[in-house]
BANU-40377 format. One record per residue (C-alpha): residue number from 1; residue in one letter; x, y, z. Coordinates in Angstrom, 2 decimals, always signed. Example, Ala and Ser with C-alpha at 12.3 -4.5 7.8 and 13.67 -1.06 7.14 Angstrom:
{rec 1,a,{+12.30,-4.50,+7.80}};
{rec 2,s,{+13.67,-1.06,+7.14}};
This chain:
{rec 1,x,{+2.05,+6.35,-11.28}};
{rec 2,x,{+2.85,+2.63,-11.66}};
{rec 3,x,{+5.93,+2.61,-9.42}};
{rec 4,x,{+2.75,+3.35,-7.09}};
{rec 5,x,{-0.16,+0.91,-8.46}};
{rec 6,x,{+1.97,-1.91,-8.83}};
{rec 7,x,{+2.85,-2.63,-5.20}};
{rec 8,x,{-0.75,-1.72,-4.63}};
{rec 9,x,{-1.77,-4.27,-6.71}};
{rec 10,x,{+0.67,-7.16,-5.23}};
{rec 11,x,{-0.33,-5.75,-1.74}};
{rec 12,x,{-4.12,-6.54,-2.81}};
{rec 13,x,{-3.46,-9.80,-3.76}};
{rec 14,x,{-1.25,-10.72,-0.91}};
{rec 15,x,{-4.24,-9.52,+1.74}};
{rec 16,x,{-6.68,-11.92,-0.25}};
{rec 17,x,{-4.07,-14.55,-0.36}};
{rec 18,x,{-4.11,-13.99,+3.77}};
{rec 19,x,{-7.98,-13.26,+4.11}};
{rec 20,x,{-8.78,-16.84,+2.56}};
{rec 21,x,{-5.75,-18.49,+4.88}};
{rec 22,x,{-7.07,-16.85,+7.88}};
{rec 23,x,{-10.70,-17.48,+7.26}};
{rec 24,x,{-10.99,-21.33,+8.82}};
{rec 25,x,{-14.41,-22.55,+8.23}};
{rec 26,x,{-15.62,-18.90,+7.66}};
{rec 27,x,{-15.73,-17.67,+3.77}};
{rec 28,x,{-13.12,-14.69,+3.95}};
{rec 29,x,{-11.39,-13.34,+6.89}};
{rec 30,x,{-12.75,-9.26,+5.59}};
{rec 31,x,{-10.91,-7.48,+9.12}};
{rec 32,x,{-7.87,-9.23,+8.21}};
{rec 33,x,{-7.57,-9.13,+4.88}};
{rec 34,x,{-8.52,-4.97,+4.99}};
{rec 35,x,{-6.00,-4.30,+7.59}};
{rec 36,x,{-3.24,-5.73,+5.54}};
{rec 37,x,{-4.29,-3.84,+2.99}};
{rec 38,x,{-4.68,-0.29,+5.02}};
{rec 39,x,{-1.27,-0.65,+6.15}};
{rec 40,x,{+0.30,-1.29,+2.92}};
{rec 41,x,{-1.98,+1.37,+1.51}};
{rec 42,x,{-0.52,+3.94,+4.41}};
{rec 43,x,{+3.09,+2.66,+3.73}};
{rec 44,x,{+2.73,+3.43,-0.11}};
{rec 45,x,{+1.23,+6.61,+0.31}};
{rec 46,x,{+4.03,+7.65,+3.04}};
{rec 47,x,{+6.76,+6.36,+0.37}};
{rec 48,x,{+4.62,+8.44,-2.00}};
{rec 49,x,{+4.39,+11.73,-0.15}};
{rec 50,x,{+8.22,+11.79,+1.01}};
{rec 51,x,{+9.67,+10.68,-2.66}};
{rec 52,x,{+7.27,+14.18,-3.47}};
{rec 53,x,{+8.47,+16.17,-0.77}};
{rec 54,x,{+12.51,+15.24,-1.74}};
{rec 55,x,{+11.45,+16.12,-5.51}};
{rec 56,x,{+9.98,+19.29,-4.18}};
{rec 57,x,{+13.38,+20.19,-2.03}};
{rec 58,x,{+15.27,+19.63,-5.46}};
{rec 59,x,{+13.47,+22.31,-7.67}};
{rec 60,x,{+14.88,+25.47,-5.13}};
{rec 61,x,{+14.10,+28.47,-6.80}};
{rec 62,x,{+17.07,+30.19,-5.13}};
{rec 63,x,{+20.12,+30.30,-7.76}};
């Protein structure tokens, strides 16, 4: 589970990081920053779901 919270967490700070760059006069640039962070969120969780799906393939039942 922290192979998967880890680059969560960097991705998190990275779309902040970006939110306050992007922001200008405004506080925080929220669209921005949450977009980064649903993409990175969708590429983890496809990394996720295919590293599962290979594990799966590996524990055949035939013999």
């Amino acid at each position: 589970m922290a192979r998967f919270l880890l680059p969560v967490a960097f991705f998190v700070a990275l779309a902040v990081g970006v939110g306050f760059l992007m922001s200008g006069s405004d506080l925080f640039d929220w669209g921005m920053a949450l977009g980064l962070f649903g993409l990175a969120l969708a590429g983890e969780g496809l990394r996720f779901w295919i590293r599962r799906d290979r594990a799966k393939a590996r524990q055949s039942s035939e013999i």
